[in-house]
N, C-alpha and C positions, 0 to 999 in steps of 0.2 A: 784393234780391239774395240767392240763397241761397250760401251758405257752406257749402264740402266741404272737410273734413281727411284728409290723406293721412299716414299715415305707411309711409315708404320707405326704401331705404337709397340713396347716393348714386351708387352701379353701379347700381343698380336706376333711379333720375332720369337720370343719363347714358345709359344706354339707351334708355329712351323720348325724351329730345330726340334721340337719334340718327336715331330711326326718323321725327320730323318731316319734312313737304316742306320744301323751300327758301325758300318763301316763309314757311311758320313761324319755321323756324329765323332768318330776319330779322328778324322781330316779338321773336323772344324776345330776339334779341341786341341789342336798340333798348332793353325795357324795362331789361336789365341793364345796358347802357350809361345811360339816363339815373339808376338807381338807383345806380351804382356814381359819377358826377361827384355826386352828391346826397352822398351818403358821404363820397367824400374832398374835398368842399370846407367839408361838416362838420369833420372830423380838420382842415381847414387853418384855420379860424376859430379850433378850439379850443387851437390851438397859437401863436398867435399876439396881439397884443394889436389885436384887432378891434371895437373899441365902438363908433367912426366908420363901421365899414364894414358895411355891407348888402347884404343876398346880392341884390339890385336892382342894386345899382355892380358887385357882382365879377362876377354873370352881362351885365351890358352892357361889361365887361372884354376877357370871355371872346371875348363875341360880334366884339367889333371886330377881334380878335387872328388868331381863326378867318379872319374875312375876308381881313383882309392877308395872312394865309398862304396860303389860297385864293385872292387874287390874283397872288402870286409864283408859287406854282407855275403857274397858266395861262400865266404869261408865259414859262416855262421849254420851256412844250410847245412 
């Protein structure tokens, strides 16, 4: 894989994501999403007394949680 370094200013990055199609713009907002729960459930390990727990338990946590709230609200519709 080749590797390209950009340096930008951050008006200058929001610009160009501006100018993405919609379907980009979805892709980018995916990989920030899963990059940003990667992050803050880093900061919540590290704040807490986690040596029992495995980012395996707290993402099948996660998932079950999602569910049931995804099930309540269908039933809401």
């Amino acid at each position: 894989m080749e590797t390209l370094q950009l340096n930008i200013e951050k008006n200058q990055f929001v610009g160009l994501l501006q100018k993405l199609s919609i379907s980009d713009k979805l892709e980018m907002y995916s990989i920030l999403k899963k990059s940003l729960l990667c992050d803050r459930m880093e900061n919540l390990l590290n704040t807490i007394d986690a040596d029992e727990l495995s980012m395996e338990d707290i993402t099948e946590t996660l998932e079950e949680v999602r569910l049931e709230r995804y099930n309540k609200s269908k039933q809401h519709v």
